[in-house]
Z-matrix of the N, CA and C atoms (Angstrom, degrees):
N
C 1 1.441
C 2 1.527 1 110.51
N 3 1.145 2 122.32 1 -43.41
C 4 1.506 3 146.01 2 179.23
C 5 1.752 4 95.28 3 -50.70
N 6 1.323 5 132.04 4 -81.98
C 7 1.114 6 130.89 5 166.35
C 8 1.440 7 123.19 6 -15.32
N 9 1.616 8 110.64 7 -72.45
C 10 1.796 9 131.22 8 168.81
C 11 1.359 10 103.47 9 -29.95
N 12 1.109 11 103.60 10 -61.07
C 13 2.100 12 101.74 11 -178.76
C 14 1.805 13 98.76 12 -65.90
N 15 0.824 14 132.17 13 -65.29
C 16 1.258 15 124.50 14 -152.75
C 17 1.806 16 105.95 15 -81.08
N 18 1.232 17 113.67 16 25.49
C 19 1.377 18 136.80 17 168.14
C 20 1.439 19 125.57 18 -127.35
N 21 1.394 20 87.73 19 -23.82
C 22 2.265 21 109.09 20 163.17
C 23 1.332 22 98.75 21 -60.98
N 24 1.812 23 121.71 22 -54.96
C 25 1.035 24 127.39 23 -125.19
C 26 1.253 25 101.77 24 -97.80
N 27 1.934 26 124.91 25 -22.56
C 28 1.514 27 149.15 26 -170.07
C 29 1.805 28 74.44 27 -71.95
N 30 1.613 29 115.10 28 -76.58
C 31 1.425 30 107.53 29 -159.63
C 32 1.742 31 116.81 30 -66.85
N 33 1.181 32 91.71 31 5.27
C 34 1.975 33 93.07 32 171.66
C 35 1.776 34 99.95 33 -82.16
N 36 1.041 35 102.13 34 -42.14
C 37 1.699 36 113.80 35 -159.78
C 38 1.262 37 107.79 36 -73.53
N 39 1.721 38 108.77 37 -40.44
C 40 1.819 39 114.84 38 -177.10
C 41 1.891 40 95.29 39 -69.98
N 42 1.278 41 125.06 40 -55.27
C 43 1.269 42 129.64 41 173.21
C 44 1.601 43 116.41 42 -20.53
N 45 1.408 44 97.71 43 -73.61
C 46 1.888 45 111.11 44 -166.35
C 47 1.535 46 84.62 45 -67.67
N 48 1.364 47 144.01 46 -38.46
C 49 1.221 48 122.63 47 176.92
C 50 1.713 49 145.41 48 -75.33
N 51 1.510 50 85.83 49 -23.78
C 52 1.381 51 95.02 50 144.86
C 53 1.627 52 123.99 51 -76.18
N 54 1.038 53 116.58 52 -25.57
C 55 1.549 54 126.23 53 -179.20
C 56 1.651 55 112.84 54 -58.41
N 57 1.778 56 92.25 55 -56.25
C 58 1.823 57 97.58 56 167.31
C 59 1.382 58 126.80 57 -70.58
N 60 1.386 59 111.46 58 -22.94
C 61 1.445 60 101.40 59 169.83
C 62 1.679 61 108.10 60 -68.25
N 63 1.410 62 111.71 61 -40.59
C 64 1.651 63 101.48 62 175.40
C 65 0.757 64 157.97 63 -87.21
N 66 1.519 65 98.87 64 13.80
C 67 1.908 66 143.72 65 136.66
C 68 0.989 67 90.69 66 -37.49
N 69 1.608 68 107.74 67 -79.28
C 70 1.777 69 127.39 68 -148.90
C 71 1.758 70 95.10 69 -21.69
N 72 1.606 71 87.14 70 -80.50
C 73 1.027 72 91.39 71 -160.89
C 74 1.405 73 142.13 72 -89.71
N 75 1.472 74 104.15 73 22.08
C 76 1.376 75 112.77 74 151.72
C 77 1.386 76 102.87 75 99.76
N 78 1.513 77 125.53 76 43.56
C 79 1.480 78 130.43 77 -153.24
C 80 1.621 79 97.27 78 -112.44
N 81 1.124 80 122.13 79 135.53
C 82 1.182 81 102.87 80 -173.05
C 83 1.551 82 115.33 81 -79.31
N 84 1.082 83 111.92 82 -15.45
C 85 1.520 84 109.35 83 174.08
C 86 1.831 85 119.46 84 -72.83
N 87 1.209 86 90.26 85 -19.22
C 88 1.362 87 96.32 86 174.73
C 89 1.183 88 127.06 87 -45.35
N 90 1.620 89 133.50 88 -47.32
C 91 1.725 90 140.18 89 163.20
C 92 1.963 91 99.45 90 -38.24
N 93 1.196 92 107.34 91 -51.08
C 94 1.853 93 107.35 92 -155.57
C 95 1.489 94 93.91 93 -86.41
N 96 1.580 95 131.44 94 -3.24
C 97 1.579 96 121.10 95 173.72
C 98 1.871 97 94.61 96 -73.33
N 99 1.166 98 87.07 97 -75.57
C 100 1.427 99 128.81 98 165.85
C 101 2.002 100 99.81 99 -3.21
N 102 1.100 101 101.46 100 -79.42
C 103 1.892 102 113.61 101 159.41
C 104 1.246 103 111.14 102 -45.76
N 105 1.139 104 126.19 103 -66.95
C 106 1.683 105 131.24 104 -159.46
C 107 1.815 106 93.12 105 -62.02
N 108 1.568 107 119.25 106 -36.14
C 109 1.321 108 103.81 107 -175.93
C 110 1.592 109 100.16 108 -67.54
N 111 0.981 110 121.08 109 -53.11
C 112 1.421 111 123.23 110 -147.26
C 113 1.929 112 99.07 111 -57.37
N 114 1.600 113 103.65 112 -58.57
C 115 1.555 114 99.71 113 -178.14
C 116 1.685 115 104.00 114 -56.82
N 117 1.352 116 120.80 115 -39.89
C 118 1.748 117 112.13 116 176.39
C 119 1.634 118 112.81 117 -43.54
N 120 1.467 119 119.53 118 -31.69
C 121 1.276 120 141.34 119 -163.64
C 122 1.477 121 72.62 120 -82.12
N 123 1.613 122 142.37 121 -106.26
C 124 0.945 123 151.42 122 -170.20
C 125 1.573 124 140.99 123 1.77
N 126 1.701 125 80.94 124 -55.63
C 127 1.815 126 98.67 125 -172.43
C 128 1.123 127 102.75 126 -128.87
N 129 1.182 128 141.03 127 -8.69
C 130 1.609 129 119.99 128 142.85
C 131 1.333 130 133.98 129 -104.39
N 132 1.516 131 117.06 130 -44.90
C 133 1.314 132 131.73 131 178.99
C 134 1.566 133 104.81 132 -68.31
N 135 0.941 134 115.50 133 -50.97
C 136 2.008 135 94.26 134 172.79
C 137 1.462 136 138.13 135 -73.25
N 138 1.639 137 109.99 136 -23.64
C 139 1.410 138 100.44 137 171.52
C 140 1.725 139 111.01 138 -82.97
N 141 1.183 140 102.90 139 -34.23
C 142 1.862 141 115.10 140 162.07
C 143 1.868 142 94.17 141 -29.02
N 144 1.430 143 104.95 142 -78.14
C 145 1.750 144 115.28 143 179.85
C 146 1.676 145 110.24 144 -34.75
N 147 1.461 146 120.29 145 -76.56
C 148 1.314 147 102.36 146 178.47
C 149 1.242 148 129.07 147 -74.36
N 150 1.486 149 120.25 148 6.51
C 151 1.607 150 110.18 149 176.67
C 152 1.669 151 104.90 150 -75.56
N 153 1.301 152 97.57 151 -31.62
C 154 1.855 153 114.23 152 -155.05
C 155 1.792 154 81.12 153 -72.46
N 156 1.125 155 142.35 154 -69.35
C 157 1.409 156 155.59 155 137.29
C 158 1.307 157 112.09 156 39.60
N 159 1.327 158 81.42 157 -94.52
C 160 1.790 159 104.75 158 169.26
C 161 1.437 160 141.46 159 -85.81
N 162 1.183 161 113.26 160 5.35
C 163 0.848 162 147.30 161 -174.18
C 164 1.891 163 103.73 162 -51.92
N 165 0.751 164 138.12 163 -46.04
C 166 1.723 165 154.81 164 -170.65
C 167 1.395 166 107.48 165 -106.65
N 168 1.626 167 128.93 166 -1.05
C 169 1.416 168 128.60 167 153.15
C 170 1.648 169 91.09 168 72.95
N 171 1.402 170 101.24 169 46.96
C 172 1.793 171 118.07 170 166.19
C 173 1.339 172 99.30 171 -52.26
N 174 2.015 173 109.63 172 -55.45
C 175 1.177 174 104.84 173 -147.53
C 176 1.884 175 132.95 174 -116.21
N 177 1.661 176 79.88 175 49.23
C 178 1.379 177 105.99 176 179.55
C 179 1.179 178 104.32 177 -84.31
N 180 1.490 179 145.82 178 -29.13
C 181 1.870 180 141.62 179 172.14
C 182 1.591 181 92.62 180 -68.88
N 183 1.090 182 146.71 181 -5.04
C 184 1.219 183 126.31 182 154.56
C 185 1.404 184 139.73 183 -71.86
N 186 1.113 185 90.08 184 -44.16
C 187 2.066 186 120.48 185 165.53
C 188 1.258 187 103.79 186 -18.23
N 189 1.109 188 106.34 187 128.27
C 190 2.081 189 112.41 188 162.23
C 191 1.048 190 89.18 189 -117.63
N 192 1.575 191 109.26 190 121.76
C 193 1.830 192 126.47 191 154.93
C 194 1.356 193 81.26 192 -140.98
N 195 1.337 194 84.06 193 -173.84
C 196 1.721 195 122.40 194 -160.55
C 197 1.327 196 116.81 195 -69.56
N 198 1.437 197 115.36 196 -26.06
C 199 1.663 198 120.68 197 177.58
C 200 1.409 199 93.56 198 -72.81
N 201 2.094 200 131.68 199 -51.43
C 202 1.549 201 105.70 200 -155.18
C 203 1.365 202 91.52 201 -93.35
N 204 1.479 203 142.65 202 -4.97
C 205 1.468 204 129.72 203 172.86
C 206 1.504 205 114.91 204 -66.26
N 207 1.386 206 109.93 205 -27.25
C 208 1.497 207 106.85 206 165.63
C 209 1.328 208 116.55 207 -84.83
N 210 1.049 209 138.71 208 -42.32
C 211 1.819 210 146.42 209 -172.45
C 212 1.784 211 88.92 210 -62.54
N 213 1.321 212 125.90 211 -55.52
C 214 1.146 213 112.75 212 -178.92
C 215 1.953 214 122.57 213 -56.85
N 216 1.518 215 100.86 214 -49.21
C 217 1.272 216 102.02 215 157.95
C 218 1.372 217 144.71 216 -34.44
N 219 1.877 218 101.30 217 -51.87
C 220 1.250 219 116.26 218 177.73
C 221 1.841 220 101.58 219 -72.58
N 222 1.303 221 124.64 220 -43.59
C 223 1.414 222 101.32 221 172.35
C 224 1.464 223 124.19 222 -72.95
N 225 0.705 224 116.55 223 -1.36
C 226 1.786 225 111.25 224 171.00
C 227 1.089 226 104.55 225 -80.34
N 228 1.201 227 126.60 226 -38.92
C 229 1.572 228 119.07 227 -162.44
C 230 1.990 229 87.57 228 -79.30
């Protein structure tokens, strides 16, 4: 999975760079590369990113509920 993203992310980068060169130079297709990267960025390459992410419930010590809003409470005081 690790690979897959960091092979999303080679063809995100070659994309927007072909995209700005065809800005550069004034291509008319250049605006609709330019788009197609950004929603590619959008609707595949980022939920791909946080599924792979979270995937192993990393980011449950972040969570604020009610058990660590009190444990934090009770140690301050």
């Amino acid at each position: 999975m690790k690979s897959l993203v960091k092979l999303l992310f080679i063809i995100f980068l070659l994309w927007i760079s072909i995209g700005g060169y065809l800005e550069y130079t004034e291509h008319p297709k250049g605006p609709i590369v330019m788009g197609l990267g950004v929603m590619y960025l959008s609707f595949i390459f980022m939920p791909i990113f946080i599924y792979w992410r979270y995937k192993d419930g990393k980011y449950k010590k972040y969570i604020l509920n009610d058990k660590t809003l009190l444990g934090k409470i009770k140690n301050d005081d």
